[in-house]
C-alpha positions in Angstrom: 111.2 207.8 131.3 112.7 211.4 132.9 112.5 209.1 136.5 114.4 206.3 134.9 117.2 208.4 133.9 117.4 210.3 137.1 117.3 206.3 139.1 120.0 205.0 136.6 122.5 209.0 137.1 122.0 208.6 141.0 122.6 204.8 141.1 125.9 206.1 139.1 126.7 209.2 141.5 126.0 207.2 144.2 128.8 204.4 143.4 131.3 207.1 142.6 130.9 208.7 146.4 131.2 205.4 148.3 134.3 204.0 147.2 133.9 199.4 147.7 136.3 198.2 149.7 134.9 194.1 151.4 135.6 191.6 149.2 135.9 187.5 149.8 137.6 184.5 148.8 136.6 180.6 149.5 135.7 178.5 150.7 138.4 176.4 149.6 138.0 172.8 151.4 135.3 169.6 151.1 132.1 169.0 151.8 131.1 168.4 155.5 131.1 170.1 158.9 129.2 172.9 160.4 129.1 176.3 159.6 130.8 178.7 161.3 131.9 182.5 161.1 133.7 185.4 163.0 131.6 188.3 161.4 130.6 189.1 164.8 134.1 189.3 166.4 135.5 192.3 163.8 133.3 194.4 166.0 135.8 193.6 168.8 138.8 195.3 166.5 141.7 194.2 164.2 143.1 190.2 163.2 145.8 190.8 166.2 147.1 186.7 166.7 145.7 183.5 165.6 145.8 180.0 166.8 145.8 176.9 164.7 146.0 173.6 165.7 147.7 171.0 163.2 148.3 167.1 163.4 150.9 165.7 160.7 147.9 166.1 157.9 145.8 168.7 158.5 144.4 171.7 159.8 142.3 170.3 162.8 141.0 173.9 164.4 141.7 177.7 164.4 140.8 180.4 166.6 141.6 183.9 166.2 142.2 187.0 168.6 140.1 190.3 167.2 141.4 193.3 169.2 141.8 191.6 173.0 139.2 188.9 172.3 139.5 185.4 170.9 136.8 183.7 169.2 135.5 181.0 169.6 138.1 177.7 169.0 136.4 175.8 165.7 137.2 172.1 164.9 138.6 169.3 167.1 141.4 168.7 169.4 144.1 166.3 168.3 147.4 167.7 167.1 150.3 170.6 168.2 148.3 174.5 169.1 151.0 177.0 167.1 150.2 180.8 168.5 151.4 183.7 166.4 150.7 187.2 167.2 150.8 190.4 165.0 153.1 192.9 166.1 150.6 196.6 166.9 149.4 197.6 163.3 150.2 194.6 161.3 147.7 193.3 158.9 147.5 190.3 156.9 147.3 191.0 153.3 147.2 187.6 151.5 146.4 183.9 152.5 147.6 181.1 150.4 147.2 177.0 151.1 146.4 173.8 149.9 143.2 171.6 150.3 141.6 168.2 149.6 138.8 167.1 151.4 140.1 169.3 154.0 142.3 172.1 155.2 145.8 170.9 155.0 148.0 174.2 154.6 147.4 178.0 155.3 150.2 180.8 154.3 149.2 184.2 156.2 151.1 187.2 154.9 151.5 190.1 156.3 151.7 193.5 155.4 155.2 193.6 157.3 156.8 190.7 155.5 156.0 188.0 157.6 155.0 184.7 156.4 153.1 182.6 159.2 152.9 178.8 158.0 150.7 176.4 159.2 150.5 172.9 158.0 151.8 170.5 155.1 152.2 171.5 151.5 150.3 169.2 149.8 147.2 169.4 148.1 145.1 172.1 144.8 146.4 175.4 146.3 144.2 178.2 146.9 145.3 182.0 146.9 143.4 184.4 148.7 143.8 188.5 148.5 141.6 191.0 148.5 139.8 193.1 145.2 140.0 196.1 146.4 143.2 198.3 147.8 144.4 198.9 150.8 141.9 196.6 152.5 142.8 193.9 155.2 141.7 190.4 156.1 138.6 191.1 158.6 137.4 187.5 159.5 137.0 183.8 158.7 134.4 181.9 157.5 134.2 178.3 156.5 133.2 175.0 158.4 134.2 172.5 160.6 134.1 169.1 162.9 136.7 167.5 163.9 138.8 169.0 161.3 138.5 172.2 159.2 136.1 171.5 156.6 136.4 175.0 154.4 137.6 178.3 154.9 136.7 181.7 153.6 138.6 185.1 153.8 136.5 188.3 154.6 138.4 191.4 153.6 137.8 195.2 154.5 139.2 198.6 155.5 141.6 198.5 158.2 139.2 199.4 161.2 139.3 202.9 162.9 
């Protein structure tokens, strides 16, 4: 009983010394496509641009730098590539969009202001932030084909 307690005051201890700070939201989309993640590439630093490429109703692909590396481009090829980089230091602090079977709309905001729109507003809208304070999106999730299937937002401590 005396080991119990002392399990059950540690377990406490313990989660008052290591503050939590991931969190996630999604995946907001339909069914279909392949998996797919960047947990890999916030190794290679910070969310510093992103690419998505849209036709008039969707979200067909995305691909997103981490530090100086891109990751790999997810979903097809059809429709307009939009760039937008993130000015040194800039995080994104909220996605918002809209979704049927598919990706039609994401919102990135930033922690500067900046709203970077991709897509058409139409669609069950989806807001995405994180739980915990002063954390940052990390990396995407989700799955595609020839379109984006689903998305998911990975959120964590600014890196170091």
């Amino acid at each position: 009983m005396l080991a119990l307690a002392l399990l059950a005051l540690l377990c406490v201890s313990a989660e008052s010394v290591q503050p939590r700070e991931s969190s996630y939201n999604g995946e907001y989309g339909g069914e279909g496509g392949e998996p797919f993640s960047h947990s890999g590439n916030q190794l290679d630093g910070p969310i510093t641009a992103i690419r998505i490429r849209v036709n008039r109703y969707y979200i067909v692909g995305l691909q997103v730098r981490y530090g100086k590396e891109w990751s790999n481009y997810v979903g097809g090829s059809q429709g307009n590539l939009e760039e937008i980089l993130l000015f040194p230091g800039e995080s994104i602090i909220h996605v918002s969009g809209r979704y049927k079977y598919h990706v039609l709309q994401l919102v990135f905001v930033t922690d500067m202001g900046r709203y970077l729109l991709f897509g058409k507003a139409t669609g069950t809208s989806f807001n995405a932030a994180p739980l915990y304070p002063n954390t940052v999106l990390r990396f995407l999730s989700g799955r595609s084909g020839s379109l984006i299937n689903a998305i998911g937002f990975h959120w964590d401590a600014y890196p170091q």
